[in-house]
DOLODREN-758132 format. One line per field, with one value per residue: x, y, z of N, C-alpha, C in turn; residue in three letters. Coordinates in steps of 0.05 Angstrom, whole numbers, m for minus. Example, Ala and Ser with C-alpha at 12.3 -4.5 7.8 and 13.67 -1.06 7.14 Angstrom:
n_px = c(264 / 257)
n_py = c(m114 / m45)
n_pz = c(156 / 142)
ca_px = c(246 / 273)
ca_py = c(m90 / m21)
ca_pz = c(156 / 143)
c_px = c(264 / 258)
c_py = c(m66 / 1)
c_pz = c(156 / 157)
rest = c(ALA / SER)
% end
This chain:
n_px = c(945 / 911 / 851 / 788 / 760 / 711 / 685 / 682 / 644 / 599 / 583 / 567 / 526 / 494 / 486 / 458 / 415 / 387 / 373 / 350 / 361 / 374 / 412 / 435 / 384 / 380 / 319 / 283 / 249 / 207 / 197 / 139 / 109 / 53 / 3 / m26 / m72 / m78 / m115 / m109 / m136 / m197 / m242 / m253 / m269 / m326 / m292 / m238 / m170 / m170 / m104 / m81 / m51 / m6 / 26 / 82 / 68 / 111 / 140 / 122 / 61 / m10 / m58 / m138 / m199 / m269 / m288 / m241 / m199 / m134 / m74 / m21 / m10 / 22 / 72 / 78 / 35 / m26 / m63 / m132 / m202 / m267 / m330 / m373 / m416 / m399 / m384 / m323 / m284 / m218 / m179 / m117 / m61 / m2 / 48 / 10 / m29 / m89 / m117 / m170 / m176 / m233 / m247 / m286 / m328 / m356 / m401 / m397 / m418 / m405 / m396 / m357 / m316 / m251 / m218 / m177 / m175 / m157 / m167 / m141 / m96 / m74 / m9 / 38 / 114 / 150 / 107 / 69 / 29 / m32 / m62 / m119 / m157 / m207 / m251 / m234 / m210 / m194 / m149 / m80 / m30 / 10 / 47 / 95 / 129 / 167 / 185 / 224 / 198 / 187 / 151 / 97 / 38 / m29 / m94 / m80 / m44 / 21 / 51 / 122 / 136 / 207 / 213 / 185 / 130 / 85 / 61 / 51 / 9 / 3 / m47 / m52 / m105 / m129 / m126 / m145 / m131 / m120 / m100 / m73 / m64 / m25 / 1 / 42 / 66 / 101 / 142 / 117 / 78 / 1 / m48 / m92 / m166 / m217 / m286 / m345 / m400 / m384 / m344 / m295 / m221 / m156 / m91 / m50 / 26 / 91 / 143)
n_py = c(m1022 / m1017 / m975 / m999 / m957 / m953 / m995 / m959 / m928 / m955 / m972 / m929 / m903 / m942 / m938 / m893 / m900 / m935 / m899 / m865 / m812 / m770 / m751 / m692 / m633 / m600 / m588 / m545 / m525 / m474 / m429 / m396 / m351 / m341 / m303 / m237 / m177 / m122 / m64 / 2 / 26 / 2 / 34 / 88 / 157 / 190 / 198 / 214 / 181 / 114 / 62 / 16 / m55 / m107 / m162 / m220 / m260 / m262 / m218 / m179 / m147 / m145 / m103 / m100 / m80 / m76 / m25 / 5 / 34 / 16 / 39 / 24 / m23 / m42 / m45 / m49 / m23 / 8 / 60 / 87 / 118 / 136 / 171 / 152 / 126 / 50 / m12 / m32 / m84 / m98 / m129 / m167 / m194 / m245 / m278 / m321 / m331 / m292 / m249 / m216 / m146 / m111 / m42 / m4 / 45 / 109 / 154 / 215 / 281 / 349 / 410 / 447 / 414 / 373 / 382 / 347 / 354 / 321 / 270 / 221 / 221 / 195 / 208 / 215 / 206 / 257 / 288 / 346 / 346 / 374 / 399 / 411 / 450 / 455 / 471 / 473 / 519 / 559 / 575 / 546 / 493 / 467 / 392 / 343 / 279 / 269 / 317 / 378 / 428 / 505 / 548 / 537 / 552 / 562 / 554 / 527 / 472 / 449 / 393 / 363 / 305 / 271 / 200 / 152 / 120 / 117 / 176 / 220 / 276 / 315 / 368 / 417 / 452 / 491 / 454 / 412 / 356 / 326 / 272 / 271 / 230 / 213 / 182 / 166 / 147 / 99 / 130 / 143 / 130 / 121 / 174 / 141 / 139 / 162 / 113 / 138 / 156 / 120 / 111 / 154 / 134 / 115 / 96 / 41 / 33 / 26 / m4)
n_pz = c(m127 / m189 / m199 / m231 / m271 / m297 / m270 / m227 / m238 / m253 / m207 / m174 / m203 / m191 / m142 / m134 / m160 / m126 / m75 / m91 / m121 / m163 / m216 / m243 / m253 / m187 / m147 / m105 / m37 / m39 / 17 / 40 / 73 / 113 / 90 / 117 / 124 / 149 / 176 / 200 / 234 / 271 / 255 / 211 / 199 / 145 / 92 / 106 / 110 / 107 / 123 / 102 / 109 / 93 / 107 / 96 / 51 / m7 / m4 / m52 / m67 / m86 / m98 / m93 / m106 / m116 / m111 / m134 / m181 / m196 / m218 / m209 / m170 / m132 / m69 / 8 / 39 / 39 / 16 / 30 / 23 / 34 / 16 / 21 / 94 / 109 / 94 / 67 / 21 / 17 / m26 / m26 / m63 / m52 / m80 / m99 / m57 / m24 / 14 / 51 / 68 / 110 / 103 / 153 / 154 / 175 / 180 / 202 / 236 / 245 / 264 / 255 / 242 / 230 / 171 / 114 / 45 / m17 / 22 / 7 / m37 / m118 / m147 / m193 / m199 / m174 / m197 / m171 / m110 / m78 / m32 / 11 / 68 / 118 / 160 / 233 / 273 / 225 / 223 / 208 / 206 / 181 / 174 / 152 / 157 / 116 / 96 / 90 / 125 / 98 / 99 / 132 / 143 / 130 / 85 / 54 / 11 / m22 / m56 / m71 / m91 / m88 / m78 / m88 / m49 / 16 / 27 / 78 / 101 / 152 / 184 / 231 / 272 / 322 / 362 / 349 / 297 / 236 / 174 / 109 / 61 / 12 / m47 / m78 / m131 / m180 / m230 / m301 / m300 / m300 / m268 / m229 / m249 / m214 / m223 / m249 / m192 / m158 / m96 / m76 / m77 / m56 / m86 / m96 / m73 / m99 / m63)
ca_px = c(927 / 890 / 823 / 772 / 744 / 681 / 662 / 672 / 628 / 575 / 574 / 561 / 494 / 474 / 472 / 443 / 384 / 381 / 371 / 331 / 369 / 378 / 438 / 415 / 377 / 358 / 299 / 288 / 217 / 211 / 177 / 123 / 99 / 25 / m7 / m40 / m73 / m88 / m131 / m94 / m158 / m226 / m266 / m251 / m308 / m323 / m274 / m212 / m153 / m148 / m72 / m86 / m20 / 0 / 59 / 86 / 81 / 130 / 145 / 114 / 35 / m25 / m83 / m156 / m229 / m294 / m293 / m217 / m184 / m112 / m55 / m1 / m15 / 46 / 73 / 64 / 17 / m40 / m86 / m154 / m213 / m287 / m332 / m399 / m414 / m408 / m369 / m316 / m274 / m197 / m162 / m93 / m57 / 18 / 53 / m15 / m45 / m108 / m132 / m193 / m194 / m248 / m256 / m306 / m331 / m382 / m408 / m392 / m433 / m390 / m396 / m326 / m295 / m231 / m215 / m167 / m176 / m173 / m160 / m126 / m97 / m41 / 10 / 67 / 145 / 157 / 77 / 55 / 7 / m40 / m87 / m132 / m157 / m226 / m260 / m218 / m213 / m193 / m116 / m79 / m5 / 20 / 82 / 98 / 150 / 182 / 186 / 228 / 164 / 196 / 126 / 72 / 11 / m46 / m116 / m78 / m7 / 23 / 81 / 135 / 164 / 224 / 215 / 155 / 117 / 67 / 72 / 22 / 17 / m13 / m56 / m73 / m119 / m151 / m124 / m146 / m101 / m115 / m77 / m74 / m50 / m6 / 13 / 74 / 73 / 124 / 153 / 108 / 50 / m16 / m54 / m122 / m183 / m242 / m311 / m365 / m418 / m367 / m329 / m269 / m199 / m140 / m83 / m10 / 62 / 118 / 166)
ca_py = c(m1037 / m1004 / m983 / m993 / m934 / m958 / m1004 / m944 / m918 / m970 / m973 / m900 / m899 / m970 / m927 / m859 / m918 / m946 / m886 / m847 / m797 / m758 / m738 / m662 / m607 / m600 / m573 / m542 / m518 / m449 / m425 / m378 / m333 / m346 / m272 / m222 / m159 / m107 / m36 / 13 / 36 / m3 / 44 / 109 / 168 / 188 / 227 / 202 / 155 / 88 / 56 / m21 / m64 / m131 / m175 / m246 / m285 / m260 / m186 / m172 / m147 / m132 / m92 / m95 / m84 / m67 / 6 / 16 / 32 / 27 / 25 / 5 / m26 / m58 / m43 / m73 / m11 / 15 / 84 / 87 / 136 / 134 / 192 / 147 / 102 / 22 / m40 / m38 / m103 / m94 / m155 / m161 / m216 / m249 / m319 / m346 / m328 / m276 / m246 / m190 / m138 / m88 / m20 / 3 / 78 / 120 / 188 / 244 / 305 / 372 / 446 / 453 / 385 / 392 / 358 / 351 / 341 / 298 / 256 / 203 / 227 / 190 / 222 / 208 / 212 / 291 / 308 / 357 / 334 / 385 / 392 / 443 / 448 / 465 / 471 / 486 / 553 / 574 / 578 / 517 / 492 / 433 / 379 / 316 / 269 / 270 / 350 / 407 / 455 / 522 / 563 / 515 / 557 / 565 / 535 / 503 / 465 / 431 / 381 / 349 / 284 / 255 / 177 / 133 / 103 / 123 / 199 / 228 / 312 / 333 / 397 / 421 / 481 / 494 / 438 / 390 / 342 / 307 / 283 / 260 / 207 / 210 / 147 / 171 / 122 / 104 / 148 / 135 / 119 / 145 / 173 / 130 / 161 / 145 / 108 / 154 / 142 / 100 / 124 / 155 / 117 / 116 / 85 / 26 / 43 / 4 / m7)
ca_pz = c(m145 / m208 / m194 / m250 / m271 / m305 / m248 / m206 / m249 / m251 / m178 / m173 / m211 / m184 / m107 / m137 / m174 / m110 / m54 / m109 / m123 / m195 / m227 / m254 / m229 / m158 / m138 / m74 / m42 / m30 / 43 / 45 / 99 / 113 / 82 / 130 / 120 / 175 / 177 / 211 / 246 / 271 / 243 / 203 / 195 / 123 / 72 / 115 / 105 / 120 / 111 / 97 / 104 / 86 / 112 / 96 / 28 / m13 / m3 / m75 / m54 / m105 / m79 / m106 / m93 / m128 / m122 / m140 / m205 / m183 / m237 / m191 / m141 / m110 / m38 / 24 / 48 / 13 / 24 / 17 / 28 / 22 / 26 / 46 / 105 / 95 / 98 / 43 / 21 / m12 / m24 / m22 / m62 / m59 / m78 / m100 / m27 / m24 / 30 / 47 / 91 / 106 / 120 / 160 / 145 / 184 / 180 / 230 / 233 / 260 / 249 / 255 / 245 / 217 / 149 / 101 / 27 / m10 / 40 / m3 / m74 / m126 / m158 / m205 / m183 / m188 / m196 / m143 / m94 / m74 / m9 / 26 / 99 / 126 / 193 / 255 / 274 / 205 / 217 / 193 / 210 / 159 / 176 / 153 / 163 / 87 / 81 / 112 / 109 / 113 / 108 / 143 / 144 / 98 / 86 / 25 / 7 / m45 / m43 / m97 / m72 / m92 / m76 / m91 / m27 / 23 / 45 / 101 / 115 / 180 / 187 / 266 / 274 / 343 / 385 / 326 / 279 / 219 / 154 / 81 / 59 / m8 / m57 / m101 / m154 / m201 / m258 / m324 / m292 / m308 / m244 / m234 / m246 / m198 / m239 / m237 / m179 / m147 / m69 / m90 / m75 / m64 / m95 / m82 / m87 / m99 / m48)
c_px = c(912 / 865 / 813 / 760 / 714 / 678 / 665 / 643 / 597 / 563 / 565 / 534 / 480 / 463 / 450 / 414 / 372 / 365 / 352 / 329 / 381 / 399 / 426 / 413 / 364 / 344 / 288 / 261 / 229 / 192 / 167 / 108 / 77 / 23 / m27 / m48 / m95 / m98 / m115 / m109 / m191 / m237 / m256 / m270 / m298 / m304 / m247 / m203 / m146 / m123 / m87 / m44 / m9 / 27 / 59 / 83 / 104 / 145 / 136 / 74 / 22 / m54 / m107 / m177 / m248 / m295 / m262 / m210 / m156 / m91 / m30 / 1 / 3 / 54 / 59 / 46 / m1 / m68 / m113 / m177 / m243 / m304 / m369 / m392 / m415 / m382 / m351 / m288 / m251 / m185 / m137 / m76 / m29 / 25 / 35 / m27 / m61 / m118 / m148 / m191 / m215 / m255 / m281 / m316 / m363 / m384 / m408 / m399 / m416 / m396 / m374 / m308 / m262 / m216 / m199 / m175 / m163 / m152 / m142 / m126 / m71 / m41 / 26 / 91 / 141 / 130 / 82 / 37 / m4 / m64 / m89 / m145 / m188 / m240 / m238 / m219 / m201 / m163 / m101 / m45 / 3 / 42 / 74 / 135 / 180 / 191 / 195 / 198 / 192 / 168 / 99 / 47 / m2 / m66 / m108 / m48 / m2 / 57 / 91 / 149 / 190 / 228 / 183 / 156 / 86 / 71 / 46 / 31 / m4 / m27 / m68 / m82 / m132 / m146 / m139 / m132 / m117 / m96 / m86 / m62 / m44 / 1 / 16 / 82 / 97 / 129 / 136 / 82 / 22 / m31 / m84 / m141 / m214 / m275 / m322 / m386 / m409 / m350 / m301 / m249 / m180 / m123 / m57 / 5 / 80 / 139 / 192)
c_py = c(m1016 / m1002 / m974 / m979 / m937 / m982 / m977 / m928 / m932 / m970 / m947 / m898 / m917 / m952 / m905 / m878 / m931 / m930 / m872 / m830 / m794 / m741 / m713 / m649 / m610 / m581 / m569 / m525 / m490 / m436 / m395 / m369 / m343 / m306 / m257 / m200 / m148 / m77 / m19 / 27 / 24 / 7 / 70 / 125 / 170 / 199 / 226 / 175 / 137 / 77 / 22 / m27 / m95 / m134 / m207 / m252 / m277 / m232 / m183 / m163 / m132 / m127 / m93 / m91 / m71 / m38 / 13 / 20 / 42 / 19 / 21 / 5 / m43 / m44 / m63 / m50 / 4 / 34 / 83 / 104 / 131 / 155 / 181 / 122 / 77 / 9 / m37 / m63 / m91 / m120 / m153 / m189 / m226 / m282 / m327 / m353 / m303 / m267 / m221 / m169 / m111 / m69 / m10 / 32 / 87 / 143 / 197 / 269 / 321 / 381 / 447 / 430 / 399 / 366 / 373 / 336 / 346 / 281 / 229 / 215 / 203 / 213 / 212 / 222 / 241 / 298 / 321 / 352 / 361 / 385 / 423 / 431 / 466 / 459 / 477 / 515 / 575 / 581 / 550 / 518 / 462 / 424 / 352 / 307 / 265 / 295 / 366 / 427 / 480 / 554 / 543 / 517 / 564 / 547 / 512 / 490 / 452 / 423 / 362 / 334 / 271 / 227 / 171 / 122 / 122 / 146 / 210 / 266 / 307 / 359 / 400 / 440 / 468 / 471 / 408 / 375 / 322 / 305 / 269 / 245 / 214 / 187 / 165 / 148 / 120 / 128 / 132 / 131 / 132 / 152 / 155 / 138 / 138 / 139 / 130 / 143 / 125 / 118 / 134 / 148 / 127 / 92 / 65 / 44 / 22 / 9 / m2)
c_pz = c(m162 / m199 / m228 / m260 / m281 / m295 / m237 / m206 / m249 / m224 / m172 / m183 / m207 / m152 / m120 / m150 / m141 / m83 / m63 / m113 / m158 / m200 / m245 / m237 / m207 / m150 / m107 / m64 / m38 / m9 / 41 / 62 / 87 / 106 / 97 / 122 / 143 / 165 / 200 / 249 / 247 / 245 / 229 / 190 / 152 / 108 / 93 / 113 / 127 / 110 / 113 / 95 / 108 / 96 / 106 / 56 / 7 / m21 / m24 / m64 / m85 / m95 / m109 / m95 / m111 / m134 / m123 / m170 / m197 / m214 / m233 / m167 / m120 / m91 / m19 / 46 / 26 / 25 / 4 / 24 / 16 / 36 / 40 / 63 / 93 / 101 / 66 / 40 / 9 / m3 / m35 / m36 / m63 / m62 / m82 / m72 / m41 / 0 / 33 / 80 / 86 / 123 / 121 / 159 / 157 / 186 / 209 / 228 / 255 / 240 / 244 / 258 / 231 / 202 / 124 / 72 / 0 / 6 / 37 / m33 / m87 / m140 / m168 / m194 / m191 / m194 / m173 / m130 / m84 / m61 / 5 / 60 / 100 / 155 / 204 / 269 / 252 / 205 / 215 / 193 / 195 / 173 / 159 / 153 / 142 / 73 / 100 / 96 / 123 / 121 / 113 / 149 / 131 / 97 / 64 / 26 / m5 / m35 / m66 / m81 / m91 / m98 / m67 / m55 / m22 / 39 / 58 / 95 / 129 / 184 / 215 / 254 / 298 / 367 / 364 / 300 / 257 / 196 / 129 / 80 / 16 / m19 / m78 / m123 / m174 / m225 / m280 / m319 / m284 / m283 / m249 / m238 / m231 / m219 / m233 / m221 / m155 / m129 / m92 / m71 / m68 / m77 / m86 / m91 / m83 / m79 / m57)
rest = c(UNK / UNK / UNK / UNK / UNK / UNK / UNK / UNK / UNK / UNK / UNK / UNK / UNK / UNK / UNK / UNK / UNK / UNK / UNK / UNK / UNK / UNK / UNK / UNK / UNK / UNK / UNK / UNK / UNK / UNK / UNK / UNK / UNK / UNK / UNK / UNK / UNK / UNK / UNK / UNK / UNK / UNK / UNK / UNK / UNK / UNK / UNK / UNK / UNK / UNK / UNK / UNK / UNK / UNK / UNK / UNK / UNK / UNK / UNK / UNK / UNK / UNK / UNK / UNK / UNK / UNK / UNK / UNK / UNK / UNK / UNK / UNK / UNK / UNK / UNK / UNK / UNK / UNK / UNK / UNK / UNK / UNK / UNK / UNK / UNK / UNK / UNK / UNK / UNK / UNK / UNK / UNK / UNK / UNK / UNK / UNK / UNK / UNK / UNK / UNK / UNK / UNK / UNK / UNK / UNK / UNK / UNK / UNK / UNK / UNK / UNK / UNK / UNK / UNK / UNK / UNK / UNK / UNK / UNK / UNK / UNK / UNK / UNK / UNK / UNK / UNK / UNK / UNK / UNK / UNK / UNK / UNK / UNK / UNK / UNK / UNK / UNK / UNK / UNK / UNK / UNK / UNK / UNK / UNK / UNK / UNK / UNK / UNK / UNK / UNK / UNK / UNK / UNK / UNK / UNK / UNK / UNK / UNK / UNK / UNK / UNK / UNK / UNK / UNK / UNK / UNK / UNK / UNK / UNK / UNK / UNK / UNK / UNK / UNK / UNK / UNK / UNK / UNK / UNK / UNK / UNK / UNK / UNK / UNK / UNK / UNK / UNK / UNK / UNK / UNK / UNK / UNK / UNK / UNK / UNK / UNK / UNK / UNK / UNK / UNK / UNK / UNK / UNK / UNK / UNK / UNK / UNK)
% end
C-alpha cells in the first residue's frame, strides 16, 4: 500500500504540538559545582603567605578584595601577604557564584625569626623573581619544588620560571623553615603595583 507522505507529515507535527516538543534548537541546562573557597592556614603572622583556593563552579576563578590591585587574576589558587595585623576579606568569583574568604593576620615579635621577603611577589612569564632571607642564624639553604637549585646558599636568590602558576621557594636556617610564595603571570602582562598606604599583595595566575 502507498503511504502518504504529507499525512505522515501532518501527523508528525500534530504529536511534537501535542507532547510539547520543538522542532529546532535544543537547549540543555548546564550543572554547576556549588563555589568554595578555603585559607590554607587559620591564621598566618604578619609579612607571610597565605595560599587562598577555590574549587567548583566552573573551573574559570576571579579573585578580588579591597586592598588588591591584581591584573590577572585567574587560577584556582591565589597568594596573598599582609604586613599588618587584621581580618582581611578576598572574594573569589565563578559562573555567576561569589564567595569571601578571610585571612586572618597577626603580629609575631622575634629577635631571630626567620623571614623571607617579599613574602608574596608577581612576575611576568620569563621575569626573574627575586628574594632575600633574614633572621636564622645567618646561613640560609633555598629549595623549591619547580627548580634544580644547583648553588642553594645565600641570604639572597633569584629565580626565572618557565610556566605561569603558583611557585613557592623554601629558605631553612637554624632548624627553621619558611617560604615565598611566587605568582608567574601570563606573558604581556603588566606586574601590579601595590596603592600607597594600602598592605601589600599578592597576585592570580592562570591555570
Amino acid at each position: 500500500m502507498k503511504t502518504n507522505k504529507k499525512y505522515l507529515l501532518l501527523s508528525l507535527i500534530t504529536v511534537l504540538t501535542v507532547t510539547g516538543a520543538s522542532v529546532g534548537v535544543l537547549s540543555f541546562a548546564q550543572t554547576v559545582t556549588p563555589l568554595t573557597c578555603s585559607v590554607n592556614v587559620p591564621v598566618v603572622n604578619a609579612g607571610q603567605a597565605a595560599i587562598l583556593t577555590a574549587t567548583g563552579g566552573n573551573g574559570s576563578y576571579y579573585w578580588s578584595g579591597l586592598n588588591l590591585n591584581v591584573t590577572n587574576s585567574g587560577g584556582s589558587q591565589f597568594a596573598v601577604s599582609y604586613p599588618d595585623a587584621g581580618t582581611y576579606p578576598i572574594t573569589v568569583s565563578s559562573a555567576g557564584q561569589s564567595v569571601t574568604c578571610n585571612v586572618s593576620v597577626v603580629s609575631v615579635v622575634s629577635t631571630n625569626a626567620l623571614s623571607c621577603f617579599p613574602a608574596v611577589q608577581n612576575v611576568t612569564l620569563g621575569q626573574t623573581a627575586a628574594v632575600s632571607a633574614t633572621g636564622g642564624t645567618g646561613a640560609y639553604v633555598w629549595s623549591s619544588p619547580d627548580l634544580s637549585i644547583a648553588n642553594p646558599n645565600g641570604s639572597g636568590f633569584s629565580a626565572n620560571y618557565a610556566t605561569i602558576g603558583l611557585k613557592t621557594l623554601t629558605v631553612t636556617s637554624g632548624g627553621l623553615t619558611t617560604s615565598c610564595a611566587i605568582n608567574v603571570l601570563s606573558g604581556g602582562v603588566t606586574v601590579p603595583v601595590t596603592t600607597p598606604s594600602l598592605p601589600d599583595t599578592g597576585g592570580g595566575y592562570g591555570q
